[in-house]
C-alpha positions in Angstrom: 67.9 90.3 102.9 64.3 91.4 104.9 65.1 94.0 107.3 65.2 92.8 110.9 64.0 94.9 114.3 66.3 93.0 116.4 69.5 94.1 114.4 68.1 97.3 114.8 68.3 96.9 118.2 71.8 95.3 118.4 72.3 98.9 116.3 71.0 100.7 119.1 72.9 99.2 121.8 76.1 99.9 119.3 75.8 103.3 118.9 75.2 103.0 123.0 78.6 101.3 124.0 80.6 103.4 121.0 80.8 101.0 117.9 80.1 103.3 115.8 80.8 101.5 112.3 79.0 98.4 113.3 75.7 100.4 114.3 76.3 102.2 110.9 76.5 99.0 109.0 73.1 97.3 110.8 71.6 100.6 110.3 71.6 101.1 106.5 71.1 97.1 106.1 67.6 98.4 107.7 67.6 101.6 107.2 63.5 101.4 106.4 63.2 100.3 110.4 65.7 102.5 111.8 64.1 105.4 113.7 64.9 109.2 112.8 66.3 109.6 116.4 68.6 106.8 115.9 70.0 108.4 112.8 70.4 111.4 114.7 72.0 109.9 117.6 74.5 108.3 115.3 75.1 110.9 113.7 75.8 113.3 117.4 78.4 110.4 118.1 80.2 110.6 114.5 80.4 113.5 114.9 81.7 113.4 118.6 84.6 111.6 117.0 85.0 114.4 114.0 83.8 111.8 111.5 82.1 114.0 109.7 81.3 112.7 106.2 80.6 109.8 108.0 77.8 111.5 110.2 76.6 113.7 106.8 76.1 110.3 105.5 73.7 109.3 108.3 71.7 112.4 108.3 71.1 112.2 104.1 69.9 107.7 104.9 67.5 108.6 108.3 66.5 112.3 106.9 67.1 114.1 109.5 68.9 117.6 110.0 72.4 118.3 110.4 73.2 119.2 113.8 74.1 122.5 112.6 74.9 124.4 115.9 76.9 121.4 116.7 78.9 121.7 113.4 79.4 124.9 114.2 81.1 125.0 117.5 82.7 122.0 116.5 84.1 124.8 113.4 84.8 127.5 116.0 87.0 125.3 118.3 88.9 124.4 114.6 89.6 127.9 113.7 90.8 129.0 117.0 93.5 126.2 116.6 94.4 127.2 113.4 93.1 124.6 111.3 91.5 126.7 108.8 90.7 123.9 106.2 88.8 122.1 109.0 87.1 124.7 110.0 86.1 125.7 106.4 85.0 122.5 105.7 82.5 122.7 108.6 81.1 126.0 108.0 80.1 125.2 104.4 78.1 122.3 105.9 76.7 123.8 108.2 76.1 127.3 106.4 77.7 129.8 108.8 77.0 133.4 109.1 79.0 136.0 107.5 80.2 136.6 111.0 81.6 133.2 111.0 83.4 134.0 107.4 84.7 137.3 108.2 86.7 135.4 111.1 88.0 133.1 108.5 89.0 135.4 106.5 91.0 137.7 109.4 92.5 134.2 110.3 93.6 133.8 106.7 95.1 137.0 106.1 97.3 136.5 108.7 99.2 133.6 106.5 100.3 135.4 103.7 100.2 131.8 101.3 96.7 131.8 101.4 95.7 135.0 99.8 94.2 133.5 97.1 91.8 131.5 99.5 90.4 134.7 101.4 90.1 136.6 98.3 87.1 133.8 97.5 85.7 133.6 100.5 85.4 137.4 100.6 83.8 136.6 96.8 81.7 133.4 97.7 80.4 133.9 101.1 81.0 137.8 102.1 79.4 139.2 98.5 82.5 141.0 97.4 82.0 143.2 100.3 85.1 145.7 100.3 85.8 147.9 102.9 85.6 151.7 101.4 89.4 152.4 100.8 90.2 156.1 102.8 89.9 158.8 100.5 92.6 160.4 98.5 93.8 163.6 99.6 92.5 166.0 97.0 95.1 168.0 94.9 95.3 171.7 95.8 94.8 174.2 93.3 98.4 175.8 94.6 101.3 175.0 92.9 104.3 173.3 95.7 106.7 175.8 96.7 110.4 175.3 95.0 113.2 175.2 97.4 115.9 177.0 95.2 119.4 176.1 96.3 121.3 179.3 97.8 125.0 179.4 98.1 
């Protein structure tokens, strides 16, 4: 079927008034005539409604960015409500900071059941980065005093 400009339009005007998976649909039946800001704006609007592998999808057919910083936020409201696997899922879309991960990670060591899952995130996206443990006291030469039992 040849593309057509004026389904591209009706696209616009979808992704306008909120259809959302009816302006998807027209726009990758003409994805060759669909503008990189329309992809775009579809994709701001997924991802208004945290559809997010929908609006990856439309960022990969128009060729246009993720809206990282948007991603982000959208990952920093998630982990402040707890939902750590939705936050996760964001910030390895979007490639957060190690900032980002070490608040993952203080977030997850406060669950003790998911121990395993900071220890690789510490591994994948902090480097292995330890903190240096405290030093051992150092043995003293002196031999401990022996309390002798006196009657």
């Amino acid at each position: 079927m040849p593309a057509s400009e004026s389904e591209v339009l009706v696209g616009r005007r979808y992704v306008e008034r909120g259809f959302l998976d009816a302006a998807m649909r027209l726009f990758v039946r003409n994805a060759e005539l669909v503008m990189a800001a329309d992809w775009a704006s579809l994709a701001e609007r997924l991802l208004e409604r945290n559809r997010i592998p929908d609006a990856v999808r439309a960022c990969e057919l128009g060729g246009v960015p993720l809206p990282r910083e948007r991603m982000l936020v959208a990952a920093d409201a998630s982990l402040r409500r707890k939902d750590v696997d939705g936050a996760m899922r964001l910030y390895e879309l979007a490639g957060a900071d190690r900032e980002r991960w070490a608040k993952v990670v203080d977030v997850l060591t406060a669950l003790p059941d998911r121990e395993r899952q900071a220890i690789e995130i510490v591994d994948r996206h902090l480097g292995g980065e330890a903190q240096p443990e405290p030093p051992l006291r150092e043995a003293t030469s002196k031999v401990p005093r022996q309390i002798k039992a006196v009657k």
